[in-house]
Short mmCIF file of the C-alpha atoms (twelve columns), coordinates in Angstrom:
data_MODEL
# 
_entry.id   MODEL 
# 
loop_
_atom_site.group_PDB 
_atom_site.id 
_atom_site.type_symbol 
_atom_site.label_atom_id 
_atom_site.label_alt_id 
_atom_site.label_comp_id 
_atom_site.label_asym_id 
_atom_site.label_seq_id 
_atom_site.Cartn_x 
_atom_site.Cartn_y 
_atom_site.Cartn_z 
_atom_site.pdbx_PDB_model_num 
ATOM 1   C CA . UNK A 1   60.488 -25.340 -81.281 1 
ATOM 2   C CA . UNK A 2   62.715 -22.276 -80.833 1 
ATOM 3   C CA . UNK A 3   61.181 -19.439 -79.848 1 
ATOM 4   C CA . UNK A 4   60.959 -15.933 -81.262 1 
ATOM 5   C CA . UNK A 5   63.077 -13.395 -80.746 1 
ATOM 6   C CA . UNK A 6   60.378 -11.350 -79.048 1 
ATOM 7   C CA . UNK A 7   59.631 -14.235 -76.675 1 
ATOM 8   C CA . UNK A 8   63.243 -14.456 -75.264 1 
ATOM 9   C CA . UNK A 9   63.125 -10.903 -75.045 1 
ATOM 10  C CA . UNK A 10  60.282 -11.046 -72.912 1 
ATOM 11  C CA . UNK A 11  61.050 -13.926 -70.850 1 
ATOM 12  C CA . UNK A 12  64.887 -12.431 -70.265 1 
ATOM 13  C CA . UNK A 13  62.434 -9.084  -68.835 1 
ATOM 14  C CA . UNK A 14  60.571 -11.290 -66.175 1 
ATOM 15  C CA . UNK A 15  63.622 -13.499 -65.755 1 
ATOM 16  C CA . UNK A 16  65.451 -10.427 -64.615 1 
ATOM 17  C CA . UNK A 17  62.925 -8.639  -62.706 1 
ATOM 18  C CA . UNK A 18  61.653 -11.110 -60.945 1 
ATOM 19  C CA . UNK A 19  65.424 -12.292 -59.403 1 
ATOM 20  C CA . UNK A 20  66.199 -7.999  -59.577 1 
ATOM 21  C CA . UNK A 21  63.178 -7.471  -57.101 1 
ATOM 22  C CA . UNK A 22  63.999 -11.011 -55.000 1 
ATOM 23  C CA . UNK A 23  67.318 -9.608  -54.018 1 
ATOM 24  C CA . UNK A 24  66.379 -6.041  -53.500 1 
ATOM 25  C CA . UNK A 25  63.207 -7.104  -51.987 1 
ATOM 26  C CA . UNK A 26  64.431 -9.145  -49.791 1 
ATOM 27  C CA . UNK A 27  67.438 -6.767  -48.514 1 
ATOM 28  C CA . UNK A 28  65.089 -4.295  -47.877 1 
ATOM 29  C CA . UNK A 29  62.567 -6.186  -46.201 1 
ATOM 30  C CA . UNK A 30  65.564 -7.256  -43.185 1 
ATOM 31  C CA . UNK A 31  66.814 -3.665  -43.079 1 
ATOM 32  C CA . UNK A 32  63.153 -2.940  -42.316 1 
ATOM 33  C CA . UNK A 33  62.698 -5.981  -39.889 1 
ATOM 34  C CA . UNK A 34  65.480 -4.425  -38.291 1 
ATOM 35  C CA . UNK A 35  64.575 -1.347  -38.651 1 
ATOM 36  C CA . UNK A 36  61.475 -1.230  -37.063 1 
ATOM 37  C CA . UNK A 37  62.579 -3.178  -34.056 1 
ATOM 38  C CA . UNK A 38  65.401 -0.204  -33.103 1 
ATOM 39  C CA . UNK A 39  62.591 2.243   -33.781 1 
ATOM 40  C CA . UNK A 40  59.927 0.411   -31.920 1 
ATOM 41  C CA . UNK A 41  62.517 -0.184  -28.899 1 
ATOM 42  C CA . UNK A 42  64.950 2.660   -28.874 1 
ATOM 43  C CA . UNK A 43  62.409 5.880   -29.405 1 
ATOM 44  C CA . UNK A 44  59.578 6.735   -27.183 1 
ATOM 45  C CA . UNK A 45  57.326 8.656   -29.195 1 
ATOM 46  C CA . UNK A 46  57.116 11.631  -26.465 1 
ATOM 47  C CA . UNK A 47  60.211 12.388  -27.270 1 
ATOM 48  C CA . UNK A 48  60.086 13.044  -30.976 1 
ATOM 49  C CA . UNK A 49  59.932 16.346  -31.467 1 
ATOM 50  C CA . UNK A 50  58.248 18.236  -34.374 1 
ATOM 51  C CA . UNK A 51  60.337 21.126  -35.623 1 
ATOM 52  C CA . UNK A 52  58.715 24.810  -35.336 1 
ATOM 53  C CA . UNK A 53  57.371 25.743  -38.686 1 
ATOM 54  C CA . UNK A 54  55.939 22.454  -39.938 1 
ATOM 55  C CA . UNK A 55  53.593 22.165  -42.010 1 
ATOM 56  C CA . UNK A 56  51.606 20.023  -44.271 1 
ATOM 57  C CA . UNK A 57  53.440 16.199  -45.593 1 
ATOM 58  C CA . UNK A 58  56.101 16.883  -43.513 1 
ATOM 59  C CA . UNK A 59  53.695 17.299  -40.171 1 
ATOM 60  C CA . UNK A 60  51.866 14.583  -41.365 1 
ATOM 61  C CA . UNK A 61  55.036 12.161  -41.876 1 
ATOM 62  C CA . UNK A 62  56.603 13.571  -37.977 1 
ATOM 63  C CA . UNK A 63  53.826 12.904  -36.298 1 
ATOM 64  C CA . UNK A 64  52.921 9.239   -38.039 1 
ATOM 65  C CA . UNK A 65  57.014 8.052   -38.342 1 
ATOM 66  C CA . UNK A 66  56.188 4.405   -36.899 1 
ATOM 67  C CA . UNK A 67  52.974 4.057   -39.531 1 
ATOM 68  C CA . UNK A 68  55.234 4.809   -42.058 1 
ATOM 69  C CA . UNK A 69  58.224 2.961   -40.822 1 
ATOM 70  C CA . UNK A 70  55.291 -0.287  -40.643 1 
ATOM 71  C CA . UNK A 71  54.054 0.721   -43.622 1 
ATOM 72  C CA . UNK A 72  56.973 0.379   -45.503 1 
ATOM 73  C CA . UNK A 73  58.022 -2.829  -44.002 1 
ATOM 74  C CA . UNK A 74  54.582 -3.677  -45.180 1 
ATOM 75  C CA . UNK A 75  55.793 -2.855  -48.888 1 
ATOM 76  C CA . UNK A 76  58.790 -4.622  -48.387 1 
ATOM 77  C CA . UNK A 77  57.509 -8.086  -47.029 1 
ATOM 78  C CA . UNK A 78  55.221 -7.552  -49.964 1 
ATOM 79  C CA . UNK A 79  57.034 -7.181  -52.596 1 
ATOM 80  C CA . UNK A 80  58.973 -9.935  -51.775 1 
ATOM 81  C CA . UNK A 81  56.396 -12.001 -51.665 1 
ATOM 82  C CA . UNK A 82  55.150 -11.283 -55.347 1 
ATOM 83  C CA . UNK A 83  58.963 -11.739 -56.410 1 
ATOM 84  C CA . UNK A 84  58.486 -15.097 -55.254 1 
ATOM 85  C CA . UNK A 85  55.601 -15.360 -57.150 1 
ATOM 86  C CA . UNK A 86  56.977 -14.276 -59.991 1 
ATOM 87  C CA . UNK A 87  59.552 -16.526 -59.670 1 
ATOM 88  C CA . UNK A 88  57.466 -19.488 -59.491 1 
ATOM 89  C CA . UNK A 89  55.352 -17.923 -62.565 1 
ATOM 90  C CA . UNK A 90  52.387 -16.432 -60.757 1 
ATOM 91  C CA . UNK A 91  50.300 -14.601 -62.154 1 
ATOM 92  C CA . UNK A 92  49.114 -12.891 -58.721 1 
ATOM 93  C CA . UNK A 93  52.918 -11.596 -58.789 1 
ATOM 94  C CA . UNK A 94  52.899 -9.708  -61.520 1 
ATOM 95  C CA . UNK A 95  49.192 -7.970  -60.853 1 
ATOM 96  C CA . UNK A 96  51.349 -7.209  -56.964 1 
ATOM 97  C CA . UNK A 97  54.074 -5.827  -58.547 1 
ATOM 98  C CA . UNK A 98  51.931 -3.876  -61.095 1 
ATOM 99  C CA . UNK A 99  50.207 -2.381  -57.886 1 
ATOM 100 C CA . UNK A 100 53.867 -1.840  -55.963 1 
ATOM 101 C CA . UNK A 101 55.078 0.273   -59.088 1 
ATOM 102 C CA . UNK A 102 51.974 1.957   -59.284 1 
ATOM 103 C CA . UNK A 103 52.522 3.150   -55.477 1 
ATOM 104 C CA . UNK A 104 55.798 3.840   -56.513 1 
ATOM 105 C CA . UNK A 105 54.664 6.184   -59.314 1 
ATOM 106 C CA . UNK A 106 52.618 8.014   -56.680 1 
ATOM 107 C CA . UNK A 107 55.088 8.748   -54.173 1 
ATOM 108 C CA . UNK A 108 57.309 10.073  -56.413 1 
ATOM 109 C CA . UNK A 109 55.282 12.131  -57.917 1 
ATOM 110 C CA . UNK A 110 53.872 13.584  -54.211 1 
ATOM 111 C CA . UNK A 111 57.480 13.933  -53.426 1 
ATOM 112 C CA . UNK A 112 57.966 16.519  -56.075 1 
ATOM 113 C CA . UNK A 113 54.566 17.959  -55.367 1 
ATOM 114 C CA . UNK A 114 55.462 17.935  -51.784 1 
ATOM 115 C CA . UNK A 115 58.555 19.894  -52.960 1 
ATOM 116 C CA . UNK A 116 56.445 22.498  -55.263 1 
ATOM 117 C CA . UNK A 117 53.351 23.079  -52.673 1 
ATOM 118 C CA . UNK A 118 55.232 23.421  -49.626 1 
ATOM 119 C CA . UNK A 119 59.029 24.791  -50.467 1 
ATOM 120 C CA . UNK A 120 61.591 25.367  -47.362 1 
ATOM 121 C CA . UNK A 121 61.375 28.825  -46.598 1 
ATOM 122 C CA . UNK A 122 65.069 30.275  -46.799 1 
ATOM 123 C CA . UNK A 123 66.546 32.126  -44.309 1 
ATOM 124 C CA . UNK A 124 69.091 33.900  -46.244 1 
ATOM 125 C CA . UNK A 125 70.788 34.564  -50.125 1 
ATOM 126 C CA . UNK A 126 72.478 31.534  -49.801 1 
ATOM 127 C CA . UNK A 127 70.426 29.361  -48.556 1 
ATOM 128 C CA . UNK A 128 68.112 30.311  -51.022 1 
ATOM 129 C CA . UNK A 129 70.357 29.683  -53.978 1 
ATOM 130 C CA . UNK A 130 70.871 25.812  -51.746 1 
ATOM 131 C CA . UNK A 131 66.889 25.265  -51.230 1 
ATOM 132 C CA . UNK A 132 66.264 26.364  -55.056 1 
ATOM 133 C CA . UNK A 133 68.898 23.847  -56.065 1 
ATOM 134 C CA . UNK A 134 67.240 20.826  -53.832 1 
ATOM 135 C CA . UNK A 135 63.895 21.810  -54.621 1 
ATOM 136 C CA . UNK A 136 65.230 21.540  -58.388 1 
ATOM 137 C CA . UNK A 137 67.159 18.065  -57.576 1 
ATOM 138 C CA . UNK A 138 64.389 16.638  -56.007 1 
ATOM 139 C CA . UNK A 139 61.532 17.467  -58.972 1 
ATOM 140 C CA . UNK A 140 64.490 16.037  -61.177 1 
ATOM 141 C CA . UNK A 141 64.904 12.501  -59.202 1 
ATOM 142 C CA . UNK A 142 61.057 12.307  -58.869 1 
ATOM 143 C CA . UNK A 143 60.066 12.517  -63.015 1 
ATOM 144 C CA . UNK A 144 63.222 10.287  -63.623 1 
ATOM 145 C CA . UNK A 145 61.961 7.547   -60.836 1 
ATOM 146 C CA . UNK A 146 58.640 7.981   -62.113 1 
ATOM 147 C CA . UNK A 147 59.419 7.588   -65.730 1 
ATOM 148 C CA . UNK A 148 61.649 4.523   -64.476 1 
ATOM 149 C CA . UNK A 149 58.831 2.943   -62.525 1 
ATOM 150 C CA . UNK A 150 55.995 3.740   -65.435 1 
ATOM 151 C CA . UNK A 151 58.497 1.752   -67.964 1 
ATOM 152 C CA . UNK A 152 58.799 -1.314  -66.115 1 
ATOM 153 C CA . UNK A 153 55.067 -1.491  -65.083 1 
ATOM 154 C CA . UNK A 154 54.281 -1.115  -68.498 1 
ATOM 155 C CA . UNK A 155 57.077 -3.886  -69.599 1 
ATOM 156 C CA . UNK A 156 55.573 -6.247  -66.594 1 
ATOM 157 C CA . UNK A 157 51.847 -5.546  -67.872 1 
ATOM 158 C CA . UNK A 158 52.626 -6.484  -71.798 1 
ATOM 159 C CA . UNK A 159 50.702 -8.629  -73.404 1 
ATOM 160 C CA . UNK A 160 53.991 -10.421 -73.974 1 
ATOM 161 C CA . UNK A 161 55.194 -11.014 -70.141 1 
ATOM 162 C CA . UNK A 162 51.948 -11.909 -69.427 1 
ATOM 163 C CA . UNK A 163 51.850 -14.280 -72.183 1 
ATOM 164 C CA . UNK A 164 54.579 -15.715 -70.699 1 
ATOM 165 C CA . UNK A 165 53.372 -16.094 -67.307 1 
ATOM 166 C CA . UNK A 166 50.083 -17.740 -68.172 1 
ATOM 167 C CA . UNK A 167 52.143 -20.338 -70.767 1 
ATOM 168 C CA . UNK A 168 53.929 -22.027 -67.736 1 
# 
């Protein structure tokens, strides 16, 4: 029996995310192996110093940079996992990866908070026409990234893909 045009449509989508986050997945998770052994061997942590005039995120991230270099190894690792998964038509995957773009959706849109609550101060005119302009960059890359992340976690959460996943 041939299938619909909607099916193919759908299984093309998990098709292609699944072996899109394997190989992106999977790069990231040995840059992270890697990099968390040069961080972990190559950088005391009494000699990080935290630049005069932090404050809030930024403070937070300086004084926790191996927790968040772990942590996003942990993401990593993770989501390659669930690309497996997927792969090998889990259903477990796709609820991962519906939690991975969720955290995704966050982050971005802290980032651009971040950027809103707690701008760079500028020390002069032109700096202040360069911080205005990043500020602006950054609140633009953060909606787009988000809007990116919300489509495909609503795409992997259709009743279609998961149709598809529970029919194999």
């Amino acid at each position: 029996m041939l299938a619909s045009n909607e099916e193919v449509r759908t299984l093309s989508f998990l098709w292609l995310f699944s072996r899109v986050t394997f190989v992106i997945s999977g790069f990231a998770s040995l840059a992270g192996v890697i990099q968390v052994v040069l961080i972990f061997s190559l950088i005391n942590e009494k000699q990080v110093r935290i630049p005069q005039g932090s404050a809030g995120i930024p403070l937070f991230i300086l004084a926790h940079f191996r927790l968040f270099v772990l942590l996003t190894l942990l993401l990593d690792l993770t989501g390659f996992v669930a690309s497996i998964a997927l792969i090998r038509g889990k259903r477990w995957g796709q609820l991962t990866w519906a939690i991975l773009l969720a955290v995704g959706i966050a982050w971005s849109l802290a980032c651009v908070a971040s950027e809103l609550i707690f701008p760079y101060p500028p020390p002069d005119r032109v700096s202040a026409h360069v911080t205005h302009t990043w500020i602006g960059l950054v609140t633009l890359l953060g909606i787009l990234g988000a809007t990116l992340l919300g489509y495909l976690l609503n795409r992997l959460l259709s009743p279609e893909t998961t149709r598809q996943l529970t029919a194999r």
